[in-house]
N, CA, C and O atoms as a GROMACS GRO file, in nm:
protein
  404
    1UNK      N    1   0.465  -4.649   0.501
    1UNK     CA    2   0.448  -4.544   0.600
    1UNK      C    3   0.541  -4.429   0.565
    1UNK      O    4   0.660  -4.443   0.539
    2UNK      N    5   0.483  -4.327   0.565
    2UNK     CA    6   0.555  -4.200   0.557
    2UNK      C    7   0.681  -4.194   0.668
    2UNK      O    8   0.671  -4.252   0.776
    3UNK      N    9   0.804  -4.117   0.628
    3UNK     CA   10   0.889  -4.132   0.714
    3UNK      C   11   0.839  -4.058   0.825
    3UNK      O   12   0.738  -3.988   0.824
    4UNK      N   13   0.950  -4.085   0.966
    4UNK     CA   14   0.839  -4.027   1.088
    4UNK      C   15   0.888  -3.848   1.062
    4UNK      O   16   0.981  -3.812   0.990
    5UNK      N   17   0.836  -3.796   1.106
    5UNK     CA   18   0.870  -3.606   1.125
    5UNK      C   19   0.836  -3.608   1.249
    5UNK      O   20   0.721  -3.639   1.282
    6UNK      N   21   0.928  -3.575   1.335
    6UNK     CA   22   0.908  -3.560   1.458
    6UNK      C   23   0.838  -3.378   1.531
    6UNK      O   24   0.784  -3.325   1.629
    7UNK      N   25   0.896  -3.350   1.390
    7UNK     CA   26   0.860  -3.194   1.378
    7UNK      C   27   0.717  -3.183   1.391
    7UNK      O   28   0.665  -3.075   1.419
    8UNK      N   29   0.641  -3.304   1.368
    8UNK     CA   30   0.494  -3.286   1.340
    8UNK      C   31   0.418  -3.328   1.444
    8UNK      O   32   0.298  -3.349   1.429
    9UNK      N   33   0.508  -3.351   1.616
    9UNK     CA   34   0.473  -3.451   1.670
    9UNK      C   35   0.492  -3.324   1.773
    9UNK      O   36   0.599  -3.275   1.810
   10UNK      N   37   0.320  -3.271   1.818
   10UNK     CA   38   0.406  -3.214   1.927
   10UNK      C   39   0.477  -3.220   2.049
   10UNK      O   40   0.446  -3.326   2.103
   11UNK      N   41   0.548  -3.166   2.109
   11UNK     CA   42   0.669  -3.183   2.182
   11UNK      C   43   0.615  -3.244   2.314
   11UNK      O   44   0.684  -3.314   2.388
   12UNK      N   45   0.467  -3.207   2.340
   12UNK     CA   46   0.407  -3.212   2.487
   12UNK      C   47   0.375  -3.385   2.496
   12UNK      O   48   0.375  -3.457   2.596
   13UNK      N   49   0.344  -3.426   2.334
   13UNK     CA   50   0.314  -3.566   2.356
   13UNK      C   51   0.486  -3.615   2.326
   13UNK      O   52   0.507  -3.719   2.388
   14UNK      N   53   0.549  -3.591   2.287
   14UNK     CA   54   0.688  -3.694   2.247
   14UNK      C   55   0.724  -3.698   2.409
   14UNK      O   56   0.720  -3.816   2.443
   15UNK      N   57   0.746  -3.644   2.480
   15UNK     CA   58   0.782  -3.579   2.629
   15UNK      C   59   0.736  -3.705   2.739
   15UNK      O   60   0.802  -3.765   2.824
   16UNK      N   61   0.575  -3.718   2.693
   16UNK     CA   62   0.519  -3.794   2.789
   16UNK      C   63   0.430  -3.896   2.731
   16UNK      O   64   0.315  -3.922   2.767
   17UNK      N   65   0.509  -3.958   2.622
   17UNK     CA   66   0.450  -4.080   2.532
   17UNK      C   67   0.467  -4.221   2.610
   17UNK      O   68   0.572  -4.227   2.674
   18UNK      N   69   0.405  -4.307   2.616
   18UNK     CA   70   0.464  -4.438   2.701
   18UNK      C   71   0.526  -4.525   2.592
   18UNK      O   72   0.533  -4.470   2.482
   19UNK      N   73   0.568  -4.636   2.600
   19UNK     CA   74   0.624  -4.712   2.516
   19UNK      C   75   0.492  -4.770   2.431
   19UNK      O   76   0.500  -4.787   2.310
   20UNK      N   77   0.369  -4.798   2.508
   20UNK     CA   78   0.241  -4.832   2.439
   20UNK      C   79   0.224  -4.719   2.313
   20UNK      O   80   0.194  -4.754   2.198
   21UNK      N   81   0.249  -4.575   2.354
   21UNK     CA   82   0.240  -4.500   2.215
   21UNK      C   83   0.281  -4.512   2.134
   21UNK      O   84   0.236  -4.528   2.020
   22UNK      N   85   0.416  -4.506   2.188
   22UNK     CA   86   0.511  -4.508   2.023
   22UNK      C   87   0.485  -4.614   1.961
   22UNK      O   88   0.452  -4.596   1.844
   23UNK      N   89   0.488  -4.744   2.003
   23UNK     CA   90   0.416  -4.879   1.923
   23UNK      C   91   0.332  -4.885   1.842
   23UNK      O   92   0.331  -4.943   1.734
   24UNK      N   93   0.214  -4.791   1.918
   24UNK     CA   94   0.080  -4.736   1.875
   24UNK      C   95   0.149  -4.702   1.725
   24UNK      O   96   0.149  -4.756   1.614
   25UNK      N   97   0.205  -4.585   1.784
   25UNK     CA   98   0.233  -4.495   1.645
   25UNK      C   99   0.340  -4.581   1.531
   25UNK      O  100   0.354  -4.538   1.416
   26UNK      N  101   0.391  -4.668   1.565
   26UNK     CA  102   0.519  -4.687   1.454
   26UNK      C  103   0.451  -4.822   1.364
   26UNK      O  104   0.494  -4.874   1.261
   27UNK      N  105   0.307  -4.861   1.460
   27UNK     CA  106   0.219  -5.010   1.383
   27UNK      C  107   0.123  -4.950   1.342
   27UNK      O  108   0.027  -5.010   1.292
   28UNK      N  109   0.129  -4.783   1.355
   28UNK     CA  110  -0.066  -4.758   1.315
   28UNK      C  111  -0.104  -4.853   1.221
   28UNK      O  112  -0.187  -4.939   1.248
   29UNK      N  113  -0.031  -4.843   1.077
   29UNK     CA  114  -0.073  -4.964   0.942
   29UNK      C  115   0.004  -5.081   0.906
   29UNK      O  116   0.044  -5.126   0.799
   30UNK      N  117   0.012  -5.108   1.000
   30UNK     CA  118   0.094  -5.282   0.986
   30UNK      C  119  -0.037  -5.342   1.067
   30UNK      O  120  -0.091  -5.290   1.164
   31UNK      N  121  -0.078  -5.477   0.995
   31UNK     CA  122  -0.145  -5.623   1.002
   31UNK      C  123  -0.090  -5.674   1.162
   31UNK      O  124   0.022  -5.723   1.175
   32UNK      N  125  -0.169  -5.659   1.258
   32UNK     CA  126  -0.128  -5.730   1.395
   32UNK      C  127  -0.063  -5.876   1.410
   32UNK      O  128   0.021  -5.909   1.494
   33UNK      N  129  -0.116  -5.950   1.314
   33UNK     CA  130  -0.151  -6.091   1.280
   33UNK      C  131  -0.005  -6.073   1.191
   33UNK      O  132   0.055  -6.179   1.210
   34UNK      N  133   0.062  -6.000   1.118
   34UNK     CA  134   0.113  -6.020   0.986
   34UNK      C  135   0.289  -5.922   1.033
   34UNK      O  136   0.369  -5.879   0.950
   35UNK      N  137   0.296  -5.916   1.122
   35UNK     CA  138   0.399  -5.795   1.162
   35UNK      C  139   0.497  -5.840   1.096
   35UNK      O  140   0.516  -5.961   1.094
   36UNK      N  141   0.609  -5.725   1.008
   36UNK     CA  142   0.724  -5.734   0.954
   36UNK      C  143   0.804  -5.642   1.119
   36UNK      O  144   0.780  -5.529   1.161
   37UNK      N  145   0.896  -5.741   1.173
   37UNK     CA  146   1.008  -5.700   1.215
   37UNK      C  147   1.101  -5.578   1.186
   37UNK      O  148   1.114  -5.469   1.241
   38UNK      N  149   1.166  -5.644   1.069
   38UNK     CA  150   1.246  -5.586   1.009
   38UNK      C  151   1.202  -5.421   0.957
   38UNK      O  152   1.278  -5.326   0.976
   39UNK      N  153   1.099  -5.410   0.906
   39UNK     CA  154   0.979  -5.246   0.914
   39UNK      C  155   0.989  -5.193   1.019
   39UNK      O  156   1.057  -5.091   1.026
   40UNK      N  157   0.926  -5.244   1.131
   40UNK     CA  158   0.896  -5.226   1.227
   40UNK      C  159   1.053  -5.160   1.268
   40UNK      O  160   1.061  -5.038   1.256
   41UNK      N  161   1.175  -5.232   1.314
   41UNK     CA  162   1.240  -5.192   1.340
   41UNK      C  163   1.356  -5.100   1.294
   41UNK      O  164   1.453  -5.062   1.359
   42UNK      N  165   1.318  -5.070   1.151
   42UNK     CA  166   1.372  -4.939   1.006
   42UNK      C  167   1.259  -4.858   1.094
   42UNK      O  168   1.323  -4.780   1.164
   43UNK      N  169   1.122  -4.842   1.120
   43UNK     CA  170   1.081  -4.721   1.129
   43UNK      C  171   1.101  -4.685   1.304
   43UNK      O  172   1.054  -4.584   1.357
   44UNK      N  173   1.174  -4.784   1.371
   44UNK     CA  174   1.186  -4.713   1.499
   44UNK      C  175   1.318  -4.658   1.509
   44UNK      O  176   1.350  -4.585   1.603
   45UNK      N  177   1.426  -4.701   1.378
   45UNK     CA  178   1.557  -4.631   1.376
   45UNK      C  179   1.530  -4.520   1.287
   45UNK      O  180   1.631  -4.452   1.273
   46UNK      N  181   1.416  -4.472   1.214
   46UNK     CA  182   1.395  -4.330   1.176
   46UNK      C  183   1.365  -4.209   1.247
   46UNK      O  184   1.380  -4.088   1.229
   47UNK      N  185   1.285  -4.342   1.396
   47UNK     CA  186   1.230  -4.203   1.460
   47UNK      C  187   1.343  -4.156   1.559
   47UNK      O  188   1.349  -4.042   1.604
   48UNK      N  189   1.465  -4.292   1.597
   48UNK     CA  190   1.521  -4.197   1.667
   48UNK      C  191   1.608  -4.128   1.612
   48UNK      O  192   1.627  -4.008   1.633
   49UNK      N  193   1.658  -4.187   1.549
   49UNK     CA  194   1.710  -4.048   1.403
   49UNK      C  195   1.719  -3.930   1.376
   49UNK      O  196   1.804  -3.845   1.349
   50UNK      N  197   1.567  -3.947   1.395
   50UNK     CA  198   1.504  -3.798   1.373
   50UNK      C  199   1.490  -3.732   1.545
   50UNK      O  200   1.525  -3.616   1.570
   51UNK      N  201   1.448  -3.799   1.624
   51UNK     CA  202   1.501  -3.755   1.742
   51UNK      C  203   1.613  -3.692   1.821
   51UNK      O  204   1.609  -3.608   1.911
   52UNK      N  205   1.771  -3.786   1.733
   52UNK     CA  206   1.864  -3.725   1.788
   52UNK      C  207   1.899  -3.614   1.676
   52UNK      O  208   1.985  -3.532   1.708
   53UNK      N  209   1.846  -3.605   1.561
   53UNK     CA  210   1.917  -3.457   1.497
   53UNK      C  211   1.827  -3.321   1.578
   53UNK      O  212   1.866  -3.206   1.599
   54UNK      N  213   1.708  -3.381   1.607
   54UNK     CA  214   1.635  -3.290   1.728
   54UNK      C  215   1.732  -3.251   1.867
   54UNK      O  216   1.711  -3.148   1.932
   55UNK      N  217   1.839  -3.349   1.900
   55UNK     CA  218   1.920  -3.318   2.001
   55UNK      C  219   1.816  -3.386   2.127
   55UNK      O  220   1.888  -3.386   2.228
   56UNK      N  221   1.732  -3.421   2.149
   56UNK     CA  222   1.648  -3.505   2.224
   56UNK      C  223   1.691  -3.590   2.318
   56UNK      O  224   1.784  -3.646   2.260
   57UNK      N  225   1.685  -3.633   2.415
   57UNK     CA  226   1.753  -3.718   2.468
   57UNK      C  227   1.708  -3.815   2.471
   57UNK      O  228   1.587  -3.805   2.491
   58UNK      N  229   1.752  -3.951   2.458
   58UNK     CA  230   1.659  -4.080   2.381
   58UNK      C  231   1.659  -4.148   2.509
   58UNK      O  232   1.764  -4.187   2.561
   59UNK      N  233   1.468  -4.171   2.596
   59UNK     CA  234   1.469  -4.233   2.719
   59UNK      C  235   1.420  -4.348   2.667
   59UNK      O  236   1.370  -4.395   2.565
   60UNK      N  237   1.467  -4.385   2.822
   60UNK     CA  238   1.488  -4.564   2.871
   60UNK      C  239   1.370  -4.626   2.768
   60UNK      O  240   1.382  -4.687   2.662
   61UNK      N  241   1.253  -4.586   2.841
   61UNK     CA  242   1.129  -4.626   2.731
   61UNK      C  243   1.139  -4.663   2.579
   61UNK      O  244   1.075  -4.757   2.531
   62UNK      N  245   1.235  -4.572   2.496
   62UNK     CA  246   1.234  -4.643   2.387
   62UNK      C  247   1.331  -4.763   2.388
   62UNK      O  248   1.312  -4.826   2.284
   63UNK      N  249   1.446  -4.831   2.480
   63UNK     CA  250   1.483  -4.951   2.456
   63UNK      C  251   1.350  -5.035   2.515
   63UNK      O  252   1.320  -5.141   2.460
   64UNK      N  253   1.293  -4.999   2.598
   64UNK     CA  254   1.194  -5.124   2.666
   64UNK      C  255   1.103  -5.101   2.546
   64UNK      O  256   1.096  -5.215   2.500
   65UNK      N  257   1.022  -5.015   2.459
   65UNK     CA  258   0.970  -5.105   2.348
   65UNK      C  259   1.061  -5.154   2.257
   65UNK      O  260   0.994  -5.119   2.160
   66UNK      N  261   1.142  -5.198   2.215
   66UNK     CA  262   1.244  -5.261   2.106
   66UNK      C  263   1.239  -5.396   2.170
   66UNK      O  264   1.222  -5.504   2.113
   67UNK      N  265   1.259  -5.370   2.318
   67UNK     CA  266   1.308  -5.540   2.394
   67UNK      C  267   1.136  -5.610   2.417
   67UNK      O  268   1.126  -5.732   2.429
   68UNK      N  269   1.038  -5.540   2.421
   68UNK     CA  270   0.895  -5.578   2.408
   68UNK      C  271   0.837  -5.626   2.274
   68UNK      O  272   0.758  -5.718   2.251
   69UNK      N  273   0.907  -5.524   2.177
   69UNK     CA  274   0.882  -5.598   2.081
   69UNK      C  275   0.949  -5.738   2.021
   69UNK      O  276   0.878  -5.828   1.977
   70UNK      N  277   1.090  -5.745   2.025
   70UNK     CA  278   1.153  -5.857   2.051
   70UNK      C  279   1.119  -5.976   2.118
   70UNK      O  280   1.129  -6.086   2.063
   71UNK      N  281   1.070  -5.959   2.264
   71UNK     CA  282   0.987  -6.074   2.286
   71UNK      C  283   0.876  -6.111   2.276
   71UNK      O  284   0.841  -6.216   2.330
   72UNK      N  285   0.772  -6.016   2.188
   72UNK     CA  286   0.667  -6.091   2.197
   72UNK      C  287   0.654  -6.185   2.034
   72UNK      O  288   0.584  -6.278   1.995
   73UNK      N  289   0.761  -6.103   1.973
   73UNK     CA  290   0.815  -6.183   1.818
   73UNK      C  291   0.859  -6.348   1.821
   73UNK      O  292   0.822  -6.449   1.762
   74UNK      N  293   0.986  -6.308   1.951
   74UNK     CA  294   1.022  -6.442   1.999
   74UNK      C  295   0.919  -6.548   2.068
   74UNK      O  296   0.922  -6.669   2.048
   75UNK      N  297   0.828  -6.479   2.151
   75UNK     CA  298   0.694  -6.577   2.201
   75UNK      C  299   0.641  -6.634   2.086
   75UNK      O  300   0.655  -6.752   2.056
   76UNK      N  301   0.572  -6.538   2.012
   76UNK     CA  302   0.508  -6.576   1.869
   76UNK      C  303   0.619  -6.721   1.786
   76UNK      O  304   0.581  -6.832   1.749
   77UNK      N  305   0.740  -6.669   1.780
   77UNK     CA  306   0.811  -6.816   1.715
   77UNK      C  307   0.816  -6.938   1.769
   77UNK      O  308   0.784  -7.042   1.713
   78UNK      N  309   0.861  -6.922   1.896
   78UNK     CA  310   0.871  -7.044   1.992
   78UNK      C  311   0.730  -7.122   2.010
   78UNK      O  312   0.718  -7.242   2.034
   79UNK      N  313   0.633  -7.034   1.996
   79UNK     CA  314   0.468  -7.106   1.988
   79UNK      C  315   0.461  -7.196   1.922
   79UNK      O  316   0.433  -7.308   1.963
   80UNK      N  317   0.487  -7.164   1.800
   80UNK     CA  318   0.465  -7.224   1.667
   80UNK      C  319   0.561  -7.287   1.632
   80UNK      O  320   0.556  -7.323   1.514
   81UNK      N  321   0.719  -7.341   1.733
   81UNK     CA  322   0.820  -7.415   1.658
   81UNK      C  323   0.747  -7.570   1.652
   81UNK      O  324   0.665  -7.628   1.723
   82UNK      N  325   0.798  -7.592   1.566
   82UNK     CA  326   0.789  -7.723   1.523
   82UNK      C  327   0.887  -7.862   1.607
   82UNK      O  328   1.001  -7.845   1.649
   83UNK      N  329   0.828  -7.960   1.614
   83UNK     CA  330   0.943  -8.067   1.741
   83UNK      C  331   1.058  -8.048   1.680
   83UNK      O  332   1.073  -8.009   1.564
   84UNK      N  333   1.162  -8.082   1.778
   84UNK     CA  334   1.305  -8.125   1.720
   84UNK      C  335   1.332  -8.215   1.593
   84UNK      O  336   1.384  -8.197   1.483
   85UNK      N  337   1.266  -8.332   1.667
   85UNK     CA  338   1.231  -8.477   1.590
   85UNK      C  339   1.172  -8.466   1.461
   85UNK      O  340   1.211  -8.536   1.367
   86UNK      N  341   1.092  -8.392   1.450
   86UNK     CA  342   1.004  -8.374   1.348
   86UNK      C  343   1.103  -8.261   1.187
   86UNK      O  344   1.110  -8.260   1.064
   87UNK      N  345   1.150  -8.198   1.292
   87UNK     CA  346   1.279  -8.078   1.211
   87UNK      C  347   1.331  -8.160   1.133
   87UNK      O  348   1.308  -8.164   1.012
   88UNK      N  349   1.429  -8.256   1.212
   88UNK     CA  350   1.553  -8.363   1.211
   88UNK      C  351   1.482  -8.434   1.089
   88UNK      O  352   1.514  -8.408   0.973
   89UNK      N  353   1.398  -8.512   1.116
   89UNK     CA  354   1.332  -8.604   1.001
   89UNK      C  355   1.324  -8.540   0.878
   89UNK      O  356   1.381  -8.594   0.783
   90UNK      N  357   1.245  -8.401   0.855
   90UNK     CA  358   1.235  -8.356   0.725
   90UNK      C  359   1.371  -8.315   0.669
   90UNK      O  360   1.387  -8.333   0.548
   91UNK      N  361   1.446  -8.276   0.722
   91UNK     CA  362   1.586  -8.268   0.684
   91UNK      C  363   1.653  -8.381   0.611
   91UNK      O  364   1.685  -8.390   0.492
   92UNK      N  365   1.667  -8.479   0.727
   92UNK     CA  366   1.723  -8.592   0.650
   92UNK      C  367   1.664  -8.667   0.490
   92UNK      O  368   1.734  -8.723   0.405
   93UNK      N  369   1.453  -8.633   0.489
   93UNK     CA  370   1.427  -8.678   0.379
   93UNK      C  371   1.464  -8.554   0.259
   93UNK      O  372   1.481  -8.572   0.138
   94UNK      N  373   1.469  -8.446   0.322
   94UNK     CA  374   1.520  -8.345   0.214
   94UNK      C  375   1.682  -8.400   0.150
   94UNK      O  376   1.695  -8.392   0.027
   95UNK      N  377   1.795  -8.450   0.226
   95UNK     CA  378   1.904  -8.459   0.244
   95UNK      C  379   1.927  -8.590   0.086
   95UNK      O  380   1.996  -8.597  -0.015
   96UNK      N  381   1.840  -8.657   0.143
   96UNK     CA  382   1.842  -8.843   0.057
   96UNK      C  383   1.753  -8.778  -0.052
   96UNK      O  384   1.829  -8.797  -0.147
   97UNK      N  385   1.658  -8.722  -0.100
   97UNK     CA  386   1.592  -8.623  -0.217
   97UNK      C  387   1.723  -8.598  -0.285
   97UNK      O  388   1.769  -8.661  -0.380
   98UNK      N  389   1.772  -8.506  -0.229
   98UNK     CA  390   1.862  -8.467  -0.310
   98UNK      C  391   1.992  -8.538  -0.352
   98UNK      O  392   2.049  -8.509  -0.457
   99UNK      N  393   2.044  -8.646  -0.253
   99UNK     CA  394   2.159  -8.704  -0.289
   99UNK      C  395   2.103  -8.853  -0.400
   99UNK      O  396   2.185  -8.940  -0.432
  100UNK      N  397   1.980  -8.858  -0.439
  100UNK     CA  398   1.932  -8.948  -0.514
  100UNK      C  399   1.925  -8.882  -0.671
  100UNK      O  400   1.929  -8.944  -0.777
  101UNK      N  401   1.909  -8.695  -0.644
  101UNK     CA  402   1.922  -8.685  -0.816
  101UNK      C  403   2.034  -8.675  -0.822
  101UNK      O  404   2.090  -8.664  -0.932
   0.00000   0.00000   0.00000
C-alpha cells in the first residue's frame, strides 16, 4: 500500500470519517480471511503521523478502531486455540524427540 497522504484526503471526509472508514481505508487491499496485524497497524501509525504533522487533532475514534481491531484479532485466536491438554502433550513429545537425539 502506498503510504497514506492525508493531503489527498479531503478534509470534509477526514472530519467526519467513522472508525468503519478508516478500517475501510487502511484494509482496502489486505485478504479479510488473511489479515497481517502488524501492516495493519504500521499503516494506522502512518496515518496518524501524517495527521499530527497536519497538526490535527487525533479523535477518540481512532483509538476505538485500534481496540476493535485488537479484539476481533484476539476473537479470531481464541476460536481457533487449541486444548490445554492437547498443547501440553505435543510439547512434551516434542521435548523426549529431542532429548533422544
Amino acid at each position: 500500500m502506498e503510504p497514506v497522504r492525508i493531503a489527498d484526503i479531503p478534509l470534509e471526509t477526514l472530519a467526519n470519517e467513522t472508525w468503519e472508514g478508516t478500517l475501510r481505508r487502511l484494509t482496502a487491499d489486505m485478504d479479510p480471511w488473511d489479515s497481517d496485524v502488524g501492516e495493519l497497524a504500521r499503516r494506522y501509525r502512518e496515518m496518524l503521523r501524517a495527521m499530527h504533522e497536519l497538526r490535527f487533532e487525533i479523535p477518540g475514534r481512532m483509538v476505538l478502531t485500534c481496540s476493535v481491531l485488537l479484539r476481533m484479532k484476539s476473537d479470531e485466536l481464541l476460536a481457533s486455540a487449541r486444548p490445554r491438554s492437547e498443547f501440553i502433550a505435543e510439547l512434551e513429545e516434542a521435548v523426549e524427540e529431542a532429548a533422544e537425539e
